[in-house]
N, C-alpha and C positions, 0 to 999 in steps of 0.2 A: 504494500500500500504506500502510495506516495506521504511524503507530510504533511503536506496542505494540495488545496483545491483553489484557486483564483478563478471567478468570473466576473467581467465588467460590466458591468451594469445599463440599462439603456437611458437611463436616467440617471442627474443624482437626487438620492432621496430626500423626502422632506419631512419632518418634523413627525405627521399624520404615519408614514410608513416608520419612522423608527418605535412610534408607540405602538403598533400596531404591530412588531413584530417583538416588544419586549411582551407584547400581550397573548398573541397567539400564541408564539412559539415559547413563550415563558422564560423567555431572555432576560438573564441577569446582570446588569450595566458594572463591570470589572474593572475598567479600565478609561478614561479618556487622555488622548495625546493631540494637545491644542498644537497647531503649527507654530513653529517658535520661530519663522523666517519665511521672509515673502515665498520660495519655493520650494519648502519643505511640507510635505505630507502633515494630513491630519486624520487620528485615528480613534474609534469609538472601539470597545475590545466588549464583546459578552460574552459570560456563558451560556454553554445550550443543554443546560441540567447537570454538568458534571466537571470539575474543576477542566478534564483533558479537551472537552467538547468546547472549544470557542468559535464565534465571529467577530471578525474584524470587518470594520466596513472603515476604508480606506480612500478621500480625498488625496488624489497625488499630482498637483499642478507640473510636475515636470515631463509627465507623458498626458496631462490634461485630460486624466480621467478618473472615474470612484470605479471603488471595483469590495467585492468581498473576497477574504483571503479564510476558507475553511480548514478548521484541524481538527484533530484528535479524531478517536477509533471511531468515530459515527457518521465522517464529514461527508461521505460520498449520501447516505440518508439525510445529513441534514442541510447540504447544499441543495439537494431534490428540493425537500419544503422551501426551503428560501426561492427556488423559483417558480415555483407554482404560486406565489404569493409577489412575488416582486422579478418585475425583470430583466433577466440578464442575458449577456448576449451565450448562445451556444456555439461551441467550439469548429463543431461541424458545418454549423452555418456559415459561424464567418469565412471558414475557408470554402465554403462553398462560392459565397459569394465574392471572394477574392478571387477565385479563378475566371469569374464572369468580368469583372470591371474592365474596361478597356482605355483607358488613362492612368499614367501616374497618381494624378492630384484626385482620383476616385481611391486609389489602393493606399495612399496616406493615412488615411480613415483607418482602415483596418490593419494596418503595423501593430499600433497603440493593444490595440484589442487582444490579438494573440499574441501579444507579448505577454499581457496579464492572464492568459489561460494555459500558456504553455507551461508543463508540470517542470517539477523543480530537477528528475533527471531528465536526459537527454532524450527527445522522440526525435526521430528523422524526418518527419513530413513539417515540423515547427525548424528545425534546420535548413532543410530545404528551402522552406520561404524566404527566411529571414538570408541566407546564403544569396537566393534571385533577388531578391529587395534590393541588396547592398552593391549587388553587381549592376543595379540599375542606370542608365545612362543620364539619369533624373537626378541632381544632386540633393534635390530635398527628399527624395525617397531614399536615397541613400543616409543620409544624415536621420530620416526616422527610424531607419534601419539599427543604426547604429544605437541609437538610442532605447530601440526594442532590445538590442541586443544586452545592451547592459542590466537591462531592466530582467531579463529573463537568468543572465550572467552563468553561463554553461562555460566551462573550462577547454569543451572542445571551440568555439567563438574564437577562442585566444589567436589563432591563425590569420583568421579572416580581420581583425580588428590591426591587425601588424600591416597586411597587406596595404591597408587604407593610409598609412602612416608614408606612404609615397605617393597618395591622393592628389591629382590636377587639382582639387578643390582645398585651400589653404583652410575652411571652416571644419573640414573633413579631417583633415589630417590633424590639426589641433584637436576636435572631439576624438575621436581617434587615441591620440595619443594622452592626453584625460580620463579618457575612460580605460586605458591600459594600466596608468598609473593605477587608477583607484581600484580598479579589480583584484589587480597583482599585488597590492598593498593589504585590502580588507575581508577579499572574497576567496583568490586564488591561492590565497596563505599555504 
């Protein structure tokens, strides 16, 4: 079983859905992490009956989206409830419909999305993407790319993030080479 479950939500929630899911689902309010800097995340933390069982529901202005992050032994049942009740985007979908889009500045859209649903080991069809993303001739599709990529921060990435470090595009190769530092530093330990 993976550790967690991430879906992004099609919305972000208001006020009416977070009571409405401490109520239903008998969420118990654990945790809040107020954003402490204009681009830093903000996080609401509950449990879902049992210290191991938590949701996060996850404000993140750097990939400019909410998203819920599911744990503990029950997440794949209690990610189910959470979306039959509030919605989020499905994984199959979005790459469904990322196979359809027929512009760049349409597939920018859905970077963000499967970065936040790609699980925390490696799948190859979430590689895949993010590998054709980056190789895009689109340099803002590539730069979301990269930024999906950090966001998802898989060990095997380490490659493709070096190659960009010789990037035509000088914003590239600086994120690039930022986001190698900081992986290599905090993640890639």
């Amino acid at each position: 079983m993976a550790k967690f479950i991430r879906r992004a939500l099609q919305e972000k929630l208001d006020q009416k859905q977070i009571e409405l899911g401490e109520d239903q689902f008998k969420w118990t309010l654990v945790n809040m992490v107020p954003a402490v800097a204009k681009n830093a995340a903000s996080e609401l933390v509950w449990s879902m009956g049992s210290e191991q069982d938590l949701v996060h529901y996850i404000e993140d202005p750097v990939i400019n989206e909410c998203y819920f992050l599911v744990e503990g032994p029950a997440q794949e049942v209690n990610m189910k409830k959470i979306a039959e009740q509030i919605p989020v985007f499905d994984p199959e979908l979005l790459f469904q419909k990322a196979r359809l889009v027929s512009n760049s500045q349409q597939l920018i859209l859905f970077v963000p999305k499967l970065a936040i649903s790609a699980p925390p080991e490696k799948e190859q069809r979430y590689f895949d993407f993010f590998k054709a993303v980056l190789e895009s001739a689109n340099a803002d599709l590539a730069y979301e790319a990269l930024l999906g990529m950090s966001f998802v921060a898989w060990k095997d990435f380490e490659p493709l993030f070096e190659a960009q470090l010789d990037h035509k595009e000088k914003d590239l190769r600086e994120l690039a080479a930022f986001l190698l530092k900081s992986l290599r530093s905090k993640v890639w330990k």
